[in-house]
C-alpha positions as CSV (number, residue, x, y, z in Angstrom):
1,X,62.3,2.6,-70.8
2,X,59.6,3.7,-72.8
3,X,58.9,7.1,-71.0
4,X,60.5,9.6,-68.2
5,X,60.5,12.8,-66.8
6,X,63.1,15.4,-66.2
7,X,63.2,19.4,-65.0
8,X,64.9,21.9,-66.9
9,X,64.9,25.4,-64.4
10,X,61.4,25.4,-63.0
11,X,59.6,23.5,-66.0
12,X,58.7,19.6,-66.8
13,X,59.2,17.6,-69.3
14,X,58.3,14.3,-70.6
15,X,59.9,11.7,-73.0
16,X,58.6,8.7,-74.7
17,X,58.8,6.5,-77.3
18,X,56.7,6.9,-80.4
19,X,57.6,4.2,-81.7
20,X,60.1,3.4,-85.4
21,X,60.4,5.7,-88.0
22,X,58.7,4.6,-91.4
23,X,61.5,5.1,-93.7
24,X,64.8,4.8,-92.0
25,X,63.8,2.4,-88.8
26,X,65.0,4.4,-86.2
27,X,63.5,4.7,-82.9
28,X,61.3,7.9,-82.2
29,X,61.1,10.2,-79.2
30,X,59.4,13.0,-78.4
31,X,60.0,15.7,-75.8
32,X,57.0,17.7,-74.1
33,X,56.6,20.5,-71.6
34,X,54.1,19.8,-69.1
35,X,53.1,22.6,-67.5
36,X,52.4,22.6,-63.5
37,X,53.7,20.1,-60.7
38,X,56.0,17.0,-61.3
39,X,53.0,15.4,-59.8
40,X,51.1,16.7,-63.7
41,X,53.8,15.5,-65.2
42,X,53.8,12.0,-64.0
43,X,49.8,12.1,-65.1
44,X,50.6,13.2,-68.4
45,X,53.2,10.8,-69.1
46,X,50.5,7.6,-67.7
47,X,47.9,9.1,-70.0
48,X,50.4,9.2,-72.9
49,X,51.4,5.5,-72.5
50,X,48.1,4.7,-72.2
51,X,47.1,6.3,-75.7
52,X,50.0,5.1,-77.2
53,X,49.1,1.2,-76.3
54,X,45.2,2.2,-77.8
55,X,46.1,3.7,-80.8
56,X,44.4,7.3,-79.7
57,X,47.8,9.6,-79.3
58,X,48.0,12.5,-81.9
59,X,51.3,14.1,-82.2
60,X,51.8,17.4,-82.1
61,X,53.6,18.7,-84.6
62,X,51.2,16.8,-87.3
63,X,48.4,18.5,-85.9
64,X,47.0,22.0,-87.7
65,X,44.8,24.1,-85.7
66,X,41.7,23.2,-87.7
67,X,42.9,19.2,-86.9
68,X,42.9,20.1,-83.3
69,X,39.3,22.2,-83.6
70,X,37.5,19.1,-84.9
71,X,39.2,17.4,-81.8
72,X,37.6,20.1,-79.5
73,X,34.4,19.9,-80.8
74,X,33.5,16.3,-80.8
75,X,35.8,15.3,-77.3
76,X,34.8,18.5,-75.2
77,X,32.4,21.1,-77.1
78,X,29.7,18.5,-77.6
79,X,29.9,16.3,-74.6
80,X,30.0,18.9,-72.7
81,X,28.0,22.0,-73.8
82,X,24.3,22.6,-74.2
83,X,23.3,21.2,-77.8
84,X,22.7,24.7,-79.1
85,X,25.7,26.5,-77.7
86,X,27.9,23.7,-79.2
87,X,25.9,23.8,-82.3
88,X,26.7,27.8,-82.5
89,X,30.8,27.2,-81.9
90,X,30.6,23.9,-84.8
91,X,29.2,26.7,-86.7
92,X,32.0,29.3,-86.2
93,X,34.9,26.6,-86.4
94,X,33.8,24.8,-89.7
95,X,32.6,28.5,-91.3
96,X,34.9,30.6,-90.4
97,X,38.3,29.2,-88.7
98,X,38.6,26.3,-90.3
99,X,38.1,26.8,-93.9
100,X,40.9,30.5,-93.2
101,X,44.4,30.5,-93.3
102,X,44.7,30.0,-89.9
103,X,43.8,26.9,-90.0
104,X,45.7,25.4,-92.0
105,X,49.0,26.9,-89.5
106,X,50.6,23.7,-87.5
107,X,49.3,24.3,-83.9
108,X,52.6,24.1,-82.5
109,X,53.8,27.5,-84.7
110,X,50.4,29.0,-84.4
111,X,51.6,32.5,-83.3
112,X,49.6,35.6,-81.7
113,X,50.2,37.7,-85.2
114,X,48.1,35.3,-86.5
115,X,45.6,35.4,-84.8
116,X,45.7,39.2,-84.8
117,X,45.4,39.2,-88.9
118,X,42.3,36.6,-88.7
119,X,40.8,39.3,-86.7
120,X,41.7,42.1,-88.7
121,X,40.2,39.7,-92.2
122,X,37.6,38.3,-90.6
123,X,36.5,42.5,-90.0
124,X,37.0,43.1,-92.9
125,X,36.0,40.5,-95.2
126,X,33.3,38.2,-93.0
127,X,30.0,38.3,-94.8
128,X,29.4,36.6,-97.5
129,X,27.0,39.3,-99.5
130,X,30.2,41.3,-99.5
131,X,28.6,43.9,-97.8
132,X,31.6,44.4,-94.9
133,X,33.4,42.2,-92.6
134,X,31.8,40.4,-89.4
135,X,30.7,43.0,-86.4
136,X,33.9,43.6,-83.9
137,X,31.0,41.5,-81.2
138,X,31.0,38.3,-83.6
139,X,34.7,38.4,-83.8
140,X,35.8,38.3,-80.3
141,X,33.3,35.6,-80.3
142,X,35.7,33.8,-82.6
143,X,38.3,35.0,-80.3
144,X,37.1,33.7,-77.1
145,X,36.3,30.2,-79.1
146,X,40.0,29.9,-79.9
147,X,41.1,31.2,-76.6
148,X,39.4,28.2,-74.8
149,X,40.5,25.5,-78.0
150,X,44.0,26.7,-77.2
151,X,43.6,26.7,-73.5
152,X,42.3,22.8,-74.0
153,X,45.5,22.2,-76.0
154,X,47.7,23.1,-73.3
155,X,46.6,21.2,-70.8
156,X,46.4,18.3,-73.1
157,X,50.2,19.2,-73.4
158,X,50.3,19.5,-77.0
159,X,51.5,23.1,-76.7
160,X,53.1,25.0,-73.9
161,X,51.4,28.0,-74.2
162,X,48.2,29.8,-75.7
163,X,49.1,32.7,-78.1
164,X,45.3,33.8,-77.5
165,X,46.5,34.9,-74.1
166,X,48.9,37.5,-75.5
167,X,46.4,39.0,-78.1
168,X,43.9,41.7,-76.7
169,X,40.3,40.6,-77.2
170,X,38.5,42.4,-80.0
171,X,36.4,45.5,-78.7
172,X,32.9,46.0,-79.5
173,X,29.8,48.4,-78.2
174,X,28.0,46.5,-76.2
175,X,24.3,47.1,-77.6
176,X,21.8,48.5,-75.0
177,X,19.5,46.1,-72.9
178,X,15.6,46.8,-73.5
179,X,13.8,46.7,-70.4
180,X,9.5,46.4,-69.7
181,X,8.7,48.2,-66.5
182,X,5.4,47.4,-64.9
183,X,3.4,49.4,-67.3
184,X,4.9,47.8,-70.1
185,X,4.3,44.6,-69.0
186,X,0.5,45.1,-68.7
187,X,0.6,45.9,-72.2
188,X,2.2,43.3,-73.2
189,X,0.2,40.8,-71.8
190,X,-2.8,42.6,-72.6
191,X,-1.6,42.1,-76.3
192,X,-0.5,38.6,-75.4
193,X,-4.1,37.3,-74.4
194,X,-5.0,37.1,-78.4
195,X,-2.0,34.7,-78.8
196,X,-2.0,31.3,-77.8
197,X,1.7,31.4,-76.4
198,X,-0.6,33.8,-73.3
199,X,0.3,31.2,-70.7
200,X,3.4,30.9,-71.4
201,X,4.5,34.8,-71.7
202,X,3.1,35.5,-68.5
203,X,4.9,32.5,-66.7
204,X,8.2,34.1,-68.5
205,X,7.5,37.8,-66.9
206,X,6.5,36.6,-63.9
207,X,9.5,34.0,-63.4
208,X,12.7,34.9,-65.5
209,X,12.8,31.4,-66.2
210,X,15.3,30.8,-69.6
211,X,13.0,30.4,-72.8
212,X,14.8,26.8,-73.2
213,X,13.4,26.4,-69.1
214,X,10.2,27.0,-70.4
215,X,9.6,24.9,-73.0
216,X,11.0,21.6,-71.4
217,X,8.2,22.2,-68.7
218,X,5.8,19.3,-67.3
219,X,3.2,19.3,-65.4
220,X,5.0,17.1,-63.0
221,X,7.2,20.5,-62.5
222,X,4.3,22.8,-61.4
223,X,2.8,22.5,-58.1
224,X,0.0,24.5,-58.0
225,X,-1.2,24.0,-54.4
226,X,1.9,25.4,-53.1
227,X,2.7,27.7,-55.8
228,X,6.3,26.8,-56.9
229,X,7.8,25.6,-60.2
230,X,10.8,23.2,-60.3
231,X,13.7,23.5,-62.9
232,X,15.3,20.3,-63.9
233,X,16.3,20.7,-67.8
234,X,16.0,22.3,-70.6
235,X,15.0,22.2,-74.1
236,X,16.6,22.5,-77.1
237,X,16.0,22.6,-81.0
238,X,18.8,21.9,-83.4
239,X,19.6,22.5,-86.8
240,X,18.5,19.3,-88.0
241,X,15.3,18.7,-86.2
242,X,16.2,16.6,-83.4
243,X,14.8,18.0,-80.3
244,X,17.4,17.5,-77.1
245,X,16.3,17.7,-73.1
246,X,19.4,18.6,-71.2
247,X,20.1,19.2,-67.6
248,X,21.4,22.4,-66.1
249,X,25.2,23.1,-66.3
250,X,25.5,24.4,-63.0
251,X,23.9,23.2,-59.5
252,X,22.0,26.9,-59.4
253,X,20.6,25.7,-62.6
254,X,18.3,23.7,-60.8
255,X,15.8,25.5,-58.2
256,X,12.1,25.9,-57.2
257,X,11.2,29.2,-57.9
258,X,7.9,30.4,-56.1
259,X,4.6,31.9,-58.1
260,X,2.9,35.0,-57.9
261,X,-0.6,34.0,-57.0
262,X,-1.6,35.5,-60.2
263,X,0.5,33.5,-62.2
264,X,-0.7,29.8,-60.7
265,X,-4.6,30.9,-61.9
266,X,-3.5,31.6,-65.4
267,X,-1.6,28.1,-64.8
268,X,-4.2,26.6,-63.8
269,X,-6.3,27.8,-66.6
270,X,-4.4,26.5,-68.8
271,X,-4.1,23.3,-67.5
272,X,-7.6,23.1,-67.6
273,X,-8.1,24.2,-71.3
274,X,-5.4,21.2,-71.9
275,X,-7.2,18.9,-70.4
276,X,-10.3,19.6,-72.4
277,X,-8.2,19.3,-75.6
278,X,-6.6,15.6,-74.4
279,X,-11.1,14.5,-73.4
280,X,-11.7,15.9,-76.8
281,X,-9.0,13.4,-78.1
282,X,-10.1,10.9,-75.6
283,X,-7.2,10.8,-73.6
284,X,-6.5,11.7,-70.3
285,X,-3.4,14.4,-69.7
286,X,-1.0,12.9,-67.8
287,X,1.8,14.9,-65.2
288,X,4.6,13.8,-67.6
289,X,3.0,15.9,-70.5
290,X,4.9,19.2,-71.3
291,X,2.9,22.6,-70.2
292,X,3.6,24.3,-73.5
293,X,3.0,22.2,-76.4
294,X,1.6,22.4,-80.0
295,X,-0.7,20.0,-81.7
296,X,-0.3,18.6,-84.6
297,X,-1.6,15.7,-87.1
298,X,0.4,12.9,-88.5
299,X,0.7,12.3,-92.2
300,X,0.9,8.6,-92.3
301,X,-1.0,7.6,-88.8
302,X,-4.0,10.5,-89.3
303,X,-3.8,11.2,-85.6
304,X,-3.3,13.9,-83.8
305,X,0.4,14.3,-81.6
306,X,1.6,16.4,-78.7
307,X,4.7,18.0,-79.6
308,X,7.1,20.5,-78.2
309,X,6.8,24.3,-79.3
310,X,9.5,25.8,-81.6
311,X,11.9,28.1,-79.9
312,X,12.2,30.2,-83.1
313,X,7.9,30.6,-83.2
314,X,8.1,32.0,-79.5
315,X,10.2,34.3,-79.8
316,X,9.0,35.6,-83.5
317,X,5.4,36.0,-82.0
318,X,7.2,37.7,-79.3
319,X,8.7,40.2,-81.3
320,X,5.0,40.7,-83.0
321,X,3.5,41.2,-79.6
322,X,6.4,43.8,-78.3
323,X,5.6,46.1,-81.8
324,X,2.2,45.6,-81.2
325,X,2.3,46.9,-77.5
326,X,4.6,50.3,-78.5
327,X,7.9,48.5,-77.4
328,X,9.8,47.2,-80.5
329,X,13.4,46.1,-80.0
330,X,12.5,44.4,-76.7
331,X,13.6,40.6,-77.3
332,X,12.7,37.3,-75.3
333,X,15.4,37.1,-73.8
334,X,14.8,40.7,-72.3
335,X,11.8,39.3,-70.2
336,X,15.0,37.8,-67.8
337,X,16.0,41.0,-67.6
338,X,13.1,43.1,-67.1
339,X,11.9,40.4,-64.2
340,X,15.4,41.2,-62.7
341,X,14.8,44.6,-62.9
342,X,11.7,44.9,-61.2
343,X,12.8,43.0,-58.6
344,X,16.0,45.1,-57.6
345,X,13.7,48.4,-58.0
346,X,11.3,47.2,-55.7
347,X,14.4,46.3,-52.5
348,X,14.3,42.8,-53.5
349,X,17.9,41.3,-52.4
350,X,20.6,40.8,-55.4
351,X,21.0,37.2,-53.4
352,X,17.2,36.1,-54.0
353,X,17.2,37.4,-57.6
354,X,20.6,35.2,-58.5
355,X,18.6,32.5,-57.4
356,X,15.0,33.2,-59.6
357,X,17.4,33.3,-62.4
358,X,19.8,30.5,-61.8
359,X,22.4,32.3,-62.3
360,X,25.5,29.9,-61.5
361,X,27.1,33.1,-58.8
362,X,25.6,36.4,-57.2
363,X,28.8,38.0,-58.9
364,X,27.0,37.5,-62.7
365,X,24.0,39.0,-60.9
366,X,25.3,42.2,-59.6
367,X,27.4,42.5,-62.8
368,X,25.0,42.3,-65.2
369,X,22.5,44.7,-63.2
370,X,25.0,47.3,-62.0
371,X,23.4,49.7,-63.8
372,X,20.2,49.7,-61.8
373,X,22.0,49.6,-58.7
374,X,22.9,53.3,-58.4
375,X,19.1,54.3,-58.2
376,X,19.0,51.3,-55.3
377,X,21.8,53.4,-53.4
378,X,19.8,56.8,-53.8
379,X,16.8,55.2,-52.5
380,X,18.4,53.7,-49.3
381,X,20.0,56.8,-48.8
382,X,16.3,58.7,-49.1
383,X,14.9,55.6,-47.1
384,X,18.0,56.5,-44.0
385,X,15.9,60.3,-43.4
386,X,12.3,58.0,-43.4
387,X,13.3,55.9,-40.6
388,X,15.0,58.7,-38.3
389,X,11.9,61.2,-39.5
390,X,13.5,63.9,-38.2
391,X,15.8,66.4,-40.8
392,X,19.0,68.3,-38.6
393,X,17.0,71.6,-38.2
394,X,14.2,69.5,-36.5
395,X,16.8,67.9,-34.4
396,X,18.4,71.5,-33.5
397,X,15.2,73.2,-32.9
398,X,14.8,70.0,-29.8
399,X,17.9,70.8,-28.4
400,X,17.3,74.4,-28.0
């Protein structure tokens, strides 16, 4: 029989061939413990067999951790992860893990001390201007990368547990969020107006819609008679040039997300400017055409092509704009946050704001602004005496 299953106190295991050693000739077996039901076991022992008959089965003990990492990356990181986030872990793993001690280690002896002295090295020794080790926030980055590469390996069975579980994440400070209140935002804009990323700041503010939202926008997505903007994907520049369009992760990733008034003239304003640009090319601007887009002229036809904006020139105007307006230190990404903000201030339930911002539960909502909801508290409990309008010693002076 060529595989089986057996239970040792209250774990699984599976046996199977692996076929003849090279040297001697003798047959090969190897033992795994499979963790869950016998139901799991009986899965892994099928999908075994099967990789076995194609070739694709990697033992276990032959594999280092940087063997398995390069697995990660191209059968789950990169399938499965927007381009940019996987880009940023490729980064980490073939930088940093990798190319260390620890990964050379055989994953099936990769211990928790390990990973503790990676840590401690990689804070210690990470940059390379020799100027000081990696920040303590960059390293449990690298921890929480190999948490989830480990976690993978175990349910692929090739270990039984993750030493990343019995290692305390690295601490850091987390750095303090920059928020525009309504003022700011005025300023900000006003500054904006001289840019010509306007349009596309203002929709920001007013939306909290993802800079990677924004840029994959059509004009298919914008209905400006009822006032709402569809998100369907997103937009994404890589290393290399290629420009990737990716649907969202999660369901709440996609939603309509209705305009401030305000906001669907500035739209509409510069729709209108676009379309002058397309007649002045003779062409008409279709609704598959992206809302935020750049121009530029082709070397070898001499024409002029529609192309997506750069992420990295948003957000470095941005940052121009923000000093400009008195509020340095402000990023792009803080535009989610001070749209969030404003809305909780002004009553606005936690509920409605998860959904402007797609965020995937309410829980990531409330958790990220916790903070603001102390002053919400004080101002319901101000709100309670508003609605009764009467304090105790008007209330006792009735009575009498």
């Amino acid at each position: 029989m060529r595989g089986r299953i057996f239970t040792r106190g209250d774990k699984n295991y599976i046996v199977f061939d692996i076929g003849k050693h090279p040297t001697t000739g003798k047959r090969q077996q190897k033992t795994m413990a499979i963790p869950g039901t016998k139901r799991d076991a009986e899965k892994k022992l099928r999908e075994v067999l099967h990789d076995l008959d194609t070739g694709s089965f990697i033992n276990p003990a032959k594999v280092t951790l940087a063997e398995h990492l390069d697995n990660w990356l191209r059968d789950y990181v990169k399938p499965q992860l927007a381009p940019r986030t996987a880009e940023g872990y490729e980064h980490t793993v073939r930088q940093h893990i990798s190319p260390s001690s620890l990964g050379s280690i055989m994953l099936t002896d990769l211990r928790p001390e390990h990973l503790l002295r990676y840590y401690a090295e990689k804070a210690a020794t990470g940059r390379r201007d020799g100027k000081g080790g990696l920040n303590q926030r960059t390293v449990r980055h690298h921890h929480e990368i190999l948490y989830t590469a480990l976690d993978r390996a175990v349910e692929n069975g090739l270990i039984g547990l993750n030493p990343a579980k019995r290692v305390k994440a690295p601490r850091y400070q987390k750095t303090e969020q920059h928020y525009l209140d309504a003022d700011g935002i005025n300023k900000v804009l006003e500054c904006a107006k001289e840019t010509r990323f306007y349009a596309l700041y203002y929709t920001a503010l007013s939306t909290g819609m993802r800079r990677s939202e924004l840029l994959a926008l059509r004009w298919s997505d914008i209905d400006l008679t009822l006032g709402q903007i569809s998100v369907s994907r997103s937009m994404h520049h890589l290393t290399n040039g290629e420009t990737v369009f990716r649907q969202p992760k999660t369901a709440k990733g996609s939603r309509l997300i209705p305009l401030p008034p305000s906001l669907s003239l500035v739209l509409r304003d510069h729709k209108n400017a676009q379309i002058d640009m397309f007649l002045g090319m003779g062409r008409l601007l279709k609704e598959d055409v992206m809302v935020f887009t750049r121009l530029l002229m082709n070397p070898k036809t001499k024409q002029f092509e529609i192309q997506p904006l750069l992420p990295d020139t948003v957000t470095a105007t941005w940052i121009k704009i923000v000093r400009r307006a008195g509020y340095p230190g402000v990023r792009f990404h803080d535009i989610r946050h001070s749209h969030a903000s404003l809305l909780l201030t002004q009553g606005v339930h936690p509920k409605i704001v998860q959904e402007r911002l797609g965020h995937s539960s309410i829980q990531i909502t409330l958790d990220t602004y916790s903070h603001i909801m102390p002053g919400l508290q004080r101002a319901a409990a101000d709100g309670f005496d508003a609605l009764i309008k009467k304090t105790p010693n008007e209330a006792t002076e009735e009575i009498r």
